[in-house]
N, C-alpha and C positions, 0 to 999 in steps of 0.2 A: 427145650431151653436149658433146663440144668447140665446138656451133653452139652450144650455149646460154651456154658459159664464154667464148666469142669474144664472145656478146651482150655478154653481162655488162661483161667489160671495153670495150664499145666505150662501151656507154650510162657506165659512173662515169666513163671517161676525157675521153669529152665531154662530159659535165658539169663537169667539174672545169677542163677546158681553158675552155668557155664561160666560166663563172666569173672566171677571171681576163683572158682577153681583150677581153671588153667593158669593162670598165674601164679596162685597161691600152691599151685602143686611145681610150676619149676620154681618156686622162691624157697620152699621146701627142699627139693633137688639139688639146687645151688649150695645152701647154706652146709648140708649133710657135706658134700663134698668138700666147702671149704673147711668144715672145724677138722677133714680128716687131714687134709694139705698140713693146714695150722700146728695139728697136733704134732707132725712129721716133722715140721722144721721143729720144735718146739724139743723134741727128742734130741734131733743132731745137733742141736747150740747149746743143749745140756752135757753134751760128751765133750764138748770142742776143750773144756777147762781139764778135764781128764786127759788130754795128749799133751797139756802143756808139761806137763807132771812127769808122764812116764807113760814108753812106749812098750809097755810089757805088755806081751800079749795076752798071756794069763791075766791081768788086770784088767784090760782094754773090753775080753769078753764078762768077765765078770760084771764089768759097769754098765756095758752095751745090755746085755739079759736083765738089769736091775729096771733098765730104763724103757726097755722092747722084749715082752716077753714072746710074741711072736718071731722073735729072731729074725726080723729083718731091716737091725741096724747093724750095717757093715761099717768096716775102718780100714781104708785103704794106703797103708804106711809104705813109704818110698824106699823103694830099693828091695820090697818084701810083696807078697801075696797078699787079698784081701781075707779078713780074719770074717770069714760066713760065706753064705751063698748072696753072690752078688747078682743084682739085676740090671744094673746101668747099663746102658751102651758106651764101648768103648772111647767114641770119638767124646761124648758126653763128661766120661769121667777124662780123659786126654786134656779137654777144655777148662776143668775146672780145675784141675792140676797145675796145668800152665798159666792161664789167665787168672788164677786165683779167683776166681766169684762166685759166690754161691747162685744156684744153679735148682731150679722148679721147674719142673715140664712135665705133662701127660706124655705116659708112654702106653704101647699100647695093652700093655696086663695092666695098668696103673698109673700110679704117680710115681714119680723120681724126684728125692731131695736130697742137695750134695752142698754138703757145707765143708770148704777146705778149712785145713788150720795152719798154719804158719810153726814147725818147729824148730828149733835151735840148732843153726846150721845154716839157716836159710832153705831149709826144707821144706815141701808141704806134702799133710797126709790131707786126707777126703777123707770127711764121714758120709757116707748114705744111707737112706731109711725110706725104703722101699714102702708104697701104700697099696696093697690089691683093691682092684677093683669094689669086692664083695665091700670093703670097709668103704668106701665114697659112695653104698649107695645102703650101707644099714640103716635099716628103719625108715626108708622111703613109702617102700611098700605098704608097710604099716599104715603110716602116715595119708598115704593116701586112699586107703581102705577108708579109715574113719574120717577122714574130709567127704568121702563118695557116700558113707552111711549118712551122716550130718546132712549132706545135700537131698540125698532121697527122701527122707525123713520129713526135712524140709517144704521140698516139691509134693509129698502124700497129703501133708497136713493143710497145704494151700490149696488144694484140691479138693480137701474134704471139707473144709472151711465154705469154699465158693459153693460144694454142690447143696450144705447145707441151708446158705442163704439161698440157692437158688431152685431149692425145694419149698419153700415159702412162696418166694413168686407165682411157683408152676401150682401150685395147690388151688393160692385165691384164683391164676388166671382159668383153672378147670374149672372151679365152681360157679366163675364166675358166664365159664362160655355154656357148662350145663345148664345154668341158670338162663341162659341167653334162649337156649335149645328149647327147654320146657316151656316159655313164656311164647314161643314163636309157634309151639304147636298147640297151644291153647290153653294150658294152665296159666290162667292168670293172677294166683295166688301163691305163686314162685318167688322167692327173695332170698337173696344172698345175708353171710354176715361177713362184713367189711376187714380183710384180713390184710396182711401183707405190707408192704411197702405203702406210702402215702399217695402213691400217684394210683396204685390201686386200690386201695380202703375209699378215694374221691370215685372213682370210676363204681365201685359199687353200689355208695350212698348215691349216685347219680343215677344205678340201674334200680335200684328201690325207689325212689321217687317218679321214677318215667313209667315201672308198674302202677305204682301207686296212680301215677295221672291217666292212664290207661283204662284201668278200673272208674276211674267217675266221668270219663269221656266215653265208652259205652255204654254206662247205666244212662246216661242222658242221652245217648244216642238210641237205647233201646226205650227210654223212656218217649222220648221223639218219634219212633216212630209208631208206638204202642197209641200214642195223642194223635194222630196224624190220620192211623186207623182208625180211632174213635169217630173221628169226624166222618165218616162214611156209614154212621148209623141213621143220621138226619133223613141225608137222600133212602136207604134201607126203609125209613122207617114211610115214608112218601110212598114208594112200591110198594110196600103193605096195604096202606090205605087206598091204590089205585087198583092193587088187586081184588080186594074188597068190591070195592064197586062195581067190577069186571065181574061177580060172582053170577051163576049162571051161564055166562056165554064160551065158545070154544076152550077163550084163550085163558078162561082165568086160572087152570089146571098147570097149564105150560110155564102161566108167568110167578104164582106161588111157589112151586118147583125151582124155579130159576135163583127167586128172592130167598128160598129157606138156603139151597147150594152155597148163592153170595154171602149170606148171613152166617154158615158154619166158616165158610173160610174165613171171613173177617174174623170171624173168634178165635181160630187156630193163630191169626196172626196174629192177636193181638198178646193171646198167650204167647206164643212163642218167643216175640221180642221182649216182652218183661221175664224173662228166664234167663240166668245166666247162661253164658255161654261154654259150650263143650264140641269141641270141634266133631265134625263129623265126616262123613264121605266127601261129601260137597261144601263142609263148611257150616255148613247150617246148626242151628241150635236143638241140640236132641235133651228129650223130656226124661229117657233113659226107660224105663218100666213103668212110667206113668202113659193111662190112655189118653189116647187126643181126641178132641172132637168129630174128626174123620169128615168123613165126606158123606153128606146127606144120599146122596144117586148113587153114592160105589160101596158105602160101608166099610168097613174097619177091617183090611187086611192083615196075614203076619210078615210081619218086616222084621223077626227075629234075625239073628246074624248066624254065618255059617262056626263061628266061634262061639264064645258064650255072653258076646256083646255087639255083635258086627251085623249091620244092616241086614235083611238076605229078603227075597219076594222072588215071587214068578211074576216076568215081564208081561207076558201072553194075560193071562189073568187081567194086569191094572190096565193094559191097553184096552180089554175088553170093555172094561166097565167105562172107563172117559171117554172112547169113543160112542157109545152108546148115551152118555151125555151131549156130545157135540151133536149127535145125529138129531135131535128133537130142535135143534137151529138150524141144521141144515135144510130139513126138511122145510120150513118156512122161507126160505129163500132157496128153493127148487133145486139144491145141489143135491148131485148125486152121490152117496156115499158107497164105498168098497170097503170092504173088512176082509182081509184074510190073515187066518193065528195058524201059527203049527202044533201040533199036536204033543210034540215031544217036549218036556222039562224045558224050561225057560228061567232054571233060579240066575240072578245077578246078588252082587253083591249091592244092592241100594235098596231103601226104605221103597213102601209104598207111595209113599207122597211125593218121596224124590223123581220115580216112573212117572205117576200122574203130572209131576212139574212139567216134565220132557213132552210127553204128549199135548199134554194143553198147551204149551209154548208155539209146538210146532204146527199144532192146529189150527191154533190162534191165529197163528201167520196167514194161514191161506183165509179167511175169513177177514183177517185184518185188509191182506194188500190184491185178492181177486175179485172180479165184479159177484153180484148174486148169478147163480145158477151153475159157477163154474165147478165143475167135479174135481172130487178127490178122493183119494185112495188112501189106507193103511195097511202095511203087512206087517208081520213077525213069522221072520225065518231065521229056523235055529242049525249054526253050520258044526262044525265039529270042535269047536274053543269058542264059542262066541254065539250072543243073541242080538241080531239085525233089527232094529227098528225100522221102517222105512216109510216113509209121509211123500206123497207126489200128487199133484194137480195139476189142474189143466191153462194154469196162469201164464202170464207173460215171462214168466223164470226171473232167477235170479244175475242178472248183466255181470254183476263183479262176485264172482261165490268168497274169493281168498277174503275180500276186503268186506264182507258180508258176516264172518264168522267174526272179528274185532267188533266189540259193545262201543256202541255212539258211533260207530263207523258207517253205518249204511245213513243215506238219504231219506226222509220222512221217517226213519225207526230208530229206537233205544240202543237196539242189539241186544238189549238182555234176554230173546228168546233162542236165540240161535246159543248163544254165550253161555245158557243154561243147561244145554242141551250137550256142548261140549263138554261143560267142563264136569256135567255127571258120565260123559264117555270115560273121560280120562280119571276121573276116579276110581273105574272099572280097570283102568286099563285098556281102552276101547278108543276109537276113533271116529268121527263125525265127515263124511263128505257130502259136500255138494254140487248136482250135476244137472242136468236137463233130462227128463223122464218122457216113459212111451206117451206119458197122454200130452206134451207140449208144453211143461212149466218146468218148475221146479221140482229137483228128486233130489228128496233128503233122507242118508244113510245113517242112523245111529248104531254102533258098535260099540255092544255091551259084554267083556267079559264074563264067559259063565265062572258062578261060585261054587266053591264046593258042594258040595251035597252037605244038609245040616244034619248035625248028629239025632239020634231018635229021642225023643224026650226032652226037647227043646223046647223051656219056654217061649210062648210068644213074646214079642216086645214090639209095640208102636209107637210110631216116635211120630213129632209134629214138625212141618217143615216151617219154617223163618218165612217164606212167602215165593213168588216165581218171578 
């Protein structure tokens, strides 16, 4: 912006300088030349009273040198030579001779000025007084040097004028788009101070207020759903006392198990939406080096980062442990479980919670939308840049995969498990496909960018995830 407002002012300024300089430089030009004409004739109608007098030429030159010390006033006396070096053209001087009239014309060394005089007799002599060129154009040069500095001078100052206002503008508009930048990747305690011109100091006090409204629209939205959570302690607290009563027989083991698992995640939720938020991999709110409640069945992984704040797990591992949750349901409704892990390093760059979100999502699924009994499978195959999740069952598949992976798009579902699934891929850098697999449903591929390897002496850090 200030390149363009420096344009700006360079082009009206030189225009406007142009504008008057070409004029004012031939008005210049003009005027030099006329005082030199001027002064010419001015010369030869000072002699003209000296012939009336006496045509002595001893005299004639003594007056002419008093009055042209450049010696280029001639006197051209009839019947005689001219008294100097003449420059007229003959038919010129012929004409003024005979026609008697004074006589100004450009010639080409100059100017020519020939004032006849009338002597006693009926005679006439010619004065002439030659102008050289050099003299009709002294001091133009000059003159035009310092109209061309004035102008520059001019055009710099209007230049540095504009880029100075419009180093103000570009300032608030930086801070202003900074400020935009920081507030969009999760600093929500980002605020500008109101600089600049008035249409921007408004645009800032309006981006301070819309933080500022930001701010108490998700404390009340984390507040909302922090309440929202609560209310799942009622039912919680039923399952307690229905386990209870279950005590002694098979299932009271399985269904305890189930209620403590339901009951930690409800805490992790509920902490985590009353927590400011700090953007993460996926978005979600991280606790940063405080521990979370973790997961009753799988325990507290490290989810330190491959940095010195960045997410980081082995994928193989959190599959291990969720799937070995899901299997004690499976089991109860006759599905046949597959597990196969690779054995090689599996780090991603996501928390553990974030893995276990991805699996429980996609597990969910087949449990949610296949009858009882139908089989499914998990693998983790790790390729040479990447670690492969892959979930497949023996279901009726998925009809629309593209319009499948859009949240609220599928028929009878959310979308939020498939949705969570991608979009912890592409946090990674990784890709999500959907296809039809060897056992007759649905084959679903999660592609997780390997992380770097973490430096040695890394602290751990677990972080708590917002919910699945």
């Amino acid at each position: 912006m200030r390149r363009s407002l420096a344009g700006v002012a360079l082009a009206v300024t030189s225009m406007v300088a142009l504008s008057f300089l070409i004029p004012l430089a031939a008005l210049v030009m003009s005027l030099v030349k006329e005082q030199g004409v001027t002064a010419a004739e001015q010369r030869a109608a000072a002699l003209a009273p000296v012939l009336t007098l006496t045509t002595d030429p001893a005299a004639l030159r003594e007056s002419a040198a008093s009055l042209d010390a450049s010696e280029h006033l001639v006197v051209h006396l009839p019947g005689s030579g001219a008294l100097g070096s003449s420059k007229a053209p003959a038919a010129l001087l012929e004409r003024a001779q005979r026609g008697r009239e004074s006589i100004s014309q450009e010639i080409p060394d100059g100017w020519i000025c020939l004032q006849p005089v009338v002597l006693p007799g009926d005679e006439v002599a010619v004065i002439e007084n030659f102008v050289p060129e050099a003299e009709l154009t002294r001091g133009v040069k000059e003159s035009w040097a310092v109209m061309l500095f004035l102008a520059v001078g001019l055009i710099a100052g209007s230049v540095l004028v504009a880029d100075r206002l419009g180093a103000k503008v570009v300032r608030s508009s930086k801070r202003l788009a900074q400020a935009s930048h920081a507030l969009g990747q999760g600093d929500l305690d980002t605020r500008v101070d109101p600089m600049g011109p008035r249409e921007l100091r408004d645009a800032g006090l309006a981006f301070n207020a819309m933080a500022h409204r930001m701010n108490e629209l998700l404390a009340v939205e984390r507040e909302l759903v922090a309440d929202l959570s609560h209310r799942l302690r009622t039912p919680l607290t039923a399952l307690h006392l229905a386990s209870e009563r279950m005590a002694g027989t098979a299932e009271s083991a399985r269904v305890e198990a189930a209620v403590g698992e339901l009951e930690a995640e409800l805490e992790a939720i509920i902490a985590a939406a009353r927590t400011p938020l700090a953007v993460g991999p996926m978005g979600q709110g991280m606790l940063g080096a405080e521990a979370s409640a973790g997961r009753s069945s799988g325990g507290a992984g490290s989810s330190g980062g491959a940095g010195s704040s960045g997410p980081h797990c082995e994928a193989a591992e959190v599959v291990r442990r969720r799937t070995a949750f899901w299997t004690v349901l499976a089991e109860q409704q006759n599905r046949s479980c597959s597990l196969d892990l690779t054995q090689e390093p599996t780090a991603v760059g996501l928390s553990d919670d974030d893995v276990a979100a991805v699996v429980d999502a996609l597990i969910g699924n087949v449990f949610r939308h296949t009858a009882a009994g139908t089989p499914f499978g998990v693998r983790v195959v790790r390729t040479a840049q990447a670690v492969e999740l892959i979930v497949e069952d023996g279901g009726p598949g998925i009809p629309e995969p593209d319009r499948a992976l859009s949240r609220g798009s599928s028929t009878g579902s959310t979308g939020l498990g498939l949705d969570i699934a991608q979009r912890a891929a592409s946090a990674t850098g990784g890709t999500m496909r959907v296809s039809r697999g060897p056992l007759g449903g649905a084959h679903l591929t999660v592609t997780f960018s390997l992380a770097p390897p973490a430096p040695s002496g890394h602290r751990s850090r677990i972080s708590r995830r917002r919910g699945r």
